[in-house]
C-alpha positions as CSV (number, residue, x, y, z in Angstrom):
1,X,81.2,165.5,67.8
2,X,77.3,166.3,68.1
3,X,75.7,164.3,71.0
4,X,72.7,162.0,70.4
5,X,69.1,163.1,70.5
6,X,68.5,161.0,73.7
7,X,70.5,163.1,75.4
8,X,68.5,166.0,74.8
9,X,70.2,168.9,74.3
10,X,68.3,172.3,73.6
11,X,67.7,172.6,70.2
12,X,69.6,176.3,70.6
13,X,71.9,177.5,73.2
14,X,68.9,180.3,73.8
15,X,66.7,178.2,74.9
16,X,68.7,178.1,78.1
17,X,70.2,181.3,78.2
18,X,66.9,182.7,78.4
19,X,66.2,180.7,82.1
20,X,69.0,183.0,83.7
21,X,66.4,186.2,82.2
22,X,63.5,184.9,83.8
23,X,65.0,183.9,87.4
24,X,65.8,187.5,87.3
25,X,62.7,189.1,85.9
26,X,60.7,186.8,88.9
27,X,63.3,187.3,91.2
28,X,64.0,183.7,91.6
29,X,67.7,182.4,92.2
30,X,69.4,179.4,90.2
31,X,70.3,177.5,93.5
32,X,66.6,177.3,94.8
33,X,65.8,175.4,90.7
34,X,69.3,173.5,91.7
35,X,68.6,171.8,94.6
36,X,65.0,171.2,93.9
37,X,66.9,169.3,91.1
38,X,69.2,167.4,92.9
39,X,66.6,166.0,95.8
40,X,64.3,164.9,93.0
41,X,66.9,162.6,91.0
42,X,68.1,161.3,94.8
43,X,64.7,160.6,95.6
44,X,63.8,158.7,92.1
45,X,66.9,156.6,92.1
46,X,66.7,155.8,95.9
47,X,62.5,155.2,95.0
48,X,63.5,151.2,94.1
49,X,61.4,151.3,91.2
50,X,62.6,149.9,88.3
51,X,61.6,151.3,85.6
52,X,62.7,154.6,87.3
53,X,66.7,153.2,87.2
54,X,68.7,155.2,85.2
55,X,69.6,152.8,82.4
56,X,65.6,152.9,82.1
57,X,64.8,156.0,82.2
58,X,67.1,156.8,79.6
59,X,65.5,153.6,77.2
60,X,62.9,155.8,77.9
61,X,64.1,158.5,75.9
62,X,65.1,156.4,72.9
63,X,61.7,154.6,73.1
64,X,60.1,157.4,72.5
65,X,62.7,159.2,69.8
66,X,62.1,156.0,68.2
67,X,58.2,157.1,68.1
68,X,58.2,160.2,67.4
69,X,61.1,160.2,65.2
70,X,62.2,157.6,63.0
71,X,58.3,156.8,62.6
72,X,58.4,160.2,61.1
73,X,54.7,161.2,63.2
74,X,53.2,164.3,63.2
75,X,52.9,166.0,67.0
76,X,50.7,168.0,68.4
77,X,51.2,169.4,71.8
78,X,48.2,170.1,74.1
79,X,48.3,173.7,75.9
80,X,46.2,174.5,78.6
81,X,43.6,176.2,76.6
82,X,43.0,173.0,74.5
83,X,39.2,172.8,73.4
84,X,37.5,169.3,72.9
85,X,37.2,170.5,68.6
86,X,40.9,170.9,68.6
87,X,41.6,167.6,70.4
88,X,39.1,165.6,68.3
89,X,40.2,167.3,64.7
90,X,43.9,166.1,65.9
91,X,42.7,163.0,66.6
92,X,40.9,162.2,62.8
93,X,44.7,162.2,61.7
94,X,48.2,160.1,62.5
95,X,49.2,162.3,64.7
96,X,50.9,161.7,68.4
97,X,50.3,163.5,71.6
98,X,51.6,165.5,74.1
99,X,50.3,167.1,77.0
100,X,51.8,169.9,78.8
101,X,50.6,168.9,82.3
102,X,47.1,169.1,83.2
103,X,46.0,169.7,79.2
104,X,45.5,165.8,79.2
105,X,42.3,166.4,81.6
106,X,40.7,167.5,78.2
107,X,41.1,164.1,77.1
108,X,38.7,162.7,79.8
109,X,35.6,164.8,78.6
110,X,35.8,163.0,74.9
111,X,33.3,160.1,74.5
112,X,34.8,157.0,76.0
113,X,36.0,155.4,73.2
114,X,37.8,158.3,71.3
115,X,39.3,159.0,74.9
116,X,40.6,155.7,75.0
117,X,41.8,156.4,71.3
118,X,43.4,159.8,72.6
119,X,45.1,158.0,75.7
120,X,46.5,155.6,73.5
121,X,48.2,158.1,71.0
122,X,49.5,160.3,73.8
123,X,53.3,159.6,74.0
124,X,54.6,161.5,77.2
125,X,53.0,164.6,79.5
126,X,55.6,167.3,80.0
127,X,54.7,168.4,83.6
128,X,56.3,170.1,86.7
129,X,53.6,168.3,88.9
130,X,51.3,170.9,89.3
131,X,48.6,169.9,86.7
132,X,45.8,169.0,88.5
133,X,43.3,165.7,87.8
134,X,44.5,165.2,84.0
135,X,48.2,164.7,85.2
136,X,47.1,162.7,88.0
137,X,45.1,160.3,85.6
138,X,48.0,160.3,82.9
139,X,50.3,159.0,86.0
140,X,47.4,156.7,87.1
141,X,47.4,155.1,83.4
142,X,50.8,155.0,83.9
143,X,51.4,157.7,80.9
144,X,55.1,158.6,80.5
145,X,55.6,161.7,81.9
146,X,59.1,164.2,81.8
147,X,58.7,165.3,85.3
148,X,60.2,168.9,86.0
149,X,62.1,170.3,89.0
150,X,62.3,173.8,89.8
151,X,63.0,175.9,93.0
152,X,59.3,176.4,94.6
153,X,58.2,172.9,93.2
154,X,59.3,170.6,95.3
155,X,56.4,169.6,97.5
156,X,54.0,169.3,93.9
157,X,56.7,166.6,92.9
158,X,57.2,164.2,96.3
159,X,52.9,164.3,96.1
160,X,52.4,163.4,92.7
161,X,55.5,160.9,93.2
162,X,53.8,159.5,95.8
163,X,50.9,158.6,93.4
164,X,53.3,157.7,90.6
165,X,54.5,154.9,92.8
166,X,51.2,153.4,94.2
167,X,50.2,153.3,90.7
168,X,49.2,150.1,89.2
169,X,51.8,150.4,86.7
170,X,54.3,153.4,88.0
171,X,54.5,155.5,84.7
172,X,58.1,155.8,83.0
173,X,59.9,159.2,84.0
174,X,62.7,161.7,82.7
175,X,63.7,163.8,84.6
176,X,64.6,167.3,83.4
177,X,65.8,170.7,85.0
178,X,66.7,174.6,84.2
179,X,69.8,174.9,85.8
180,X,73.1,176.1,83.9
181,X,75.1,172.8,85.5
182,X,75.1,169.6,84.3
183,X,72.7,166.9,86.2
184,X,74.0,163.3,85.4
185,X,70.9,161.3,85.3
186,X,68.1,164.7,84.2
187,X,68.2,166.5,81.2
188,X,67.8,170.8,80.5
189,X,66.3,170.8,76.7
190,X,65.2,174.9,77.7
191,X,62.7,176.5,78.0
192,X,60.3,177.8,80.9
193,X,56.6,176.5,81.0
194,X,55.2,173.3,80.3
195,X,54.1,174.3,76.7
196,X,57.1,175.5,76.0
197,X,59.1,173.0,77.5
198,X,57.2,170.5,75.4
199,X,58.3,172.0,72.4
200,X,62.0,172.4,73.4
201,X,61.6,168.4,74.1
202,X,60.3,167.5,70.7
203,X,62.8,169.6,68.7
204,X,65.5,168.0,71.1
205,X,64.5,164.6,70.3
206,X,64.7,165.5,66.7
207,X,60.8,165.8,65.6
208,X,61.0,168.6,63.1
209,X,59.3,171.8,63.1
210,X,56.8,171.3,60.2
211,X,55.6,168.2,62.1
212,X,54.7,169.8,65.4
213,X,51.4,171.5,66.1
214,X,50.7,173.7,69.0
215,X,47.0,172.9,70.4
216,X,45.2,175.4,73.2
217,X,48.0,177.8,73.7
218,X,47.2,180.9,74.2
219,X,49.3,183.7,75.7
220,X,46.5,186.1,75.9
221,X,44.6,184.2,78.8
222,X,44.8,181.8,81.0
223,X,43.7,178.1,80.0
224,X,41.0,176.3,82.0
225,X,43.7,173.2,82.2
226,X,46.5,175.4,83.7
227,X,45.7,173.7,87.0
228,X,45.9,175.7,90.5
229,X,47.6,179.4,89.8
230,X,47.3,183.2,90.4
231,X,46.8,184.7,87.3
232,X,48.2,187.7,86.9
233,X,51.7,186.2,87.2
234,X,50.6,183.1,85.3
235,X,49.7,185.5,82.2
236,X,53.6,186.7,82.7
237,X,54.3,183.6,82.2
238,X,52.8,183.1,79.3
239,X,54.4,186.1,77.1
240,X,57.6,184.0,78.6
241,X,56.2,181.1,76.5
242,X,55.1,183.2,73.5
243,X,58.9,184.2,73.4
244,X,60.4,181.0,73.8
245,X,58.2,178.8,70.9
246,X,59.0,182.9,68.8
247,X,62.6,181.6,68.9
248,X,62.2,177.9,68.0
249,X,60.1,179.4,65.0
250,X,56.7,177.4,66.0
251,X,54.0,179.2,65.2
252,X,50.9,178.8,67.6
C-alpha cells in the first residue's frame, strides 16, 4: 500500500541513496546528520509552541499539499542565484513560491507592493538555517519554513530557533533529515542542498514535474543569496545539486 504524500517520501529511492555518496565524498559520517536530527525534533517538541506539536506540524504538510496540489499551481523554486527579472516575470503568472533558504532575501529588493505580492504567494522556505537576512525575515513573517538538520548544523538551527520563537507569529515548521533511519515526527524526501531539497519536497507532495520551475540555480557559481560559505566547497556542492534535480528529470 503506497503511503500518503504528507508523509513525504522521496519521490525515488535515489534520492536517498545518493546522501550515503556524499557523506563519503565530504568525509562526513551518518551519526554526526543523526543526532543533529534527533536534538532538533527533542528540542521543537519540548519548545511548548503550538503550532510546533506534532499533530500540527504534520496539518502543516497537508495544508500545504492541499496548496500546491489539489489547487493544481504552478511552482517555482528560488535558488540562490535568483535575479529580481526572474522573480518579477514569475510573479506576472499564478504561480507559488519557494525559497531555498536565503533566495527569499531577493524578495525584499522588489518595490514594496510586489514584495508584499511575492511574500504572500511564497508557500514554505526549505532551509538548513544558514540563509542569512531573507530566512531570518521569512521566519520573522512567520513564513512556513522545512527546517533541515544535518551533522555540522546544529548551532545555525538552536539560533534561528531562537528567532522563530520570539517571533510575533512563530512560523509553522517540518522538520526533515538525511539519515537512512526512520525519524517519527521529521521527514527524509532526499536530496542534499536546499535547491535540491526543495525539489525533492515538491515532487514528494505530489506537485508534478511540468509544474515546477527552477529560478537562480546555477551550478556554475556561486549565488549572491547562498548566505555565509567557502566557495570552493560550496561549488562541489552544487554539481551535487545539478546531479540530484538530473535524476528527478527537472531541467534548470
Amino acid at each position: 500500500m503506497s503511503r500518503p504524500p504528507t508523509d513525504l517520501t522521496p519521490h525515488l529511492d535515489r534520492l536517498v541513496s545518493i546522501q550515503d555518496e556524499f557523506r563519503s565524498h565530504f568525509g562526513w559520517d551518518e551519526s554526526d546528520d543523526l543526532s543533529s536530527a534527533r536534538n532538533l525534533i527533542s528540542e521543537i517538541e519540548q519548545s511548548g509552541v503550538e503550532e510546533w506539536k506534532r499533530p500540527n506540524r504534520a496539518a502543516t504538510v497537508a495544508n500545504i499539499q492541499r496548496r500546491l496540489v489539489l489547487r493544481e499551481q504552478n511552482v517555482a523554486i528560488l535558488g540562490a542565484a535568483i535575479d529580481l527579472e526572474e522573480l518579477t516575470t514569475a510573479l506576472d503568472s499564478p504561480t507559488l513560491l519557494i525559497a531555498a533558504d536565503g533566495a527569499a532575501g531577493a524578495i525584499s529588493l522588489l518595490p514594496e507592493t510586489t514584495a508584499e505580492r511575492a511574500w504572500s504567494r511564497l508557500a514554505f522556505i526549505v532551509t538548513d538555517a544558514d540563509g542569512g537576512d531573507g530566512t531570518i525575515e521569512a521566519v520573522k513573517r512567520g513564513k512556513t519554513a522545512f527546517l533541515h538538520a544535518h551533522g555540522d548544523n546544529e548551532s545555525d538551527w538552536i539560533k534561528l530557533l531562537k528567532v522563530a520563537k520570539n517571533a510575533t507569529t512563530p512560523p509553522p515548521l517540518v522538520l526533515t533529515h538525511q539519515t537512512s533511519r526512520e525519524i517519527p515526527g521529521m521527514h527524509n524526501p532526499g536530496g542534499f542542498t536546499d535547491g535540491d531539497r526543495a525539489a525533492c519536497i515538491a515532487m514528494s507532495l505530489g506537485v508534478p514535474i511540468e509544474r515546477i520551475r527552477m529560478l537562480g540555480t546555477n551550478t556554475r557559481e556561486v549565488g549572491r543569496w547562498s548566505g555565509v560559505t567557502e566557495k570552493k566547497r560550496k561549488l562541489v556542492k552544487l554539481q551535487w545539486m545539478g546531479m540530484i534535480l538530473q535524476t528527478l528529470g527537472i531541467e534548470y
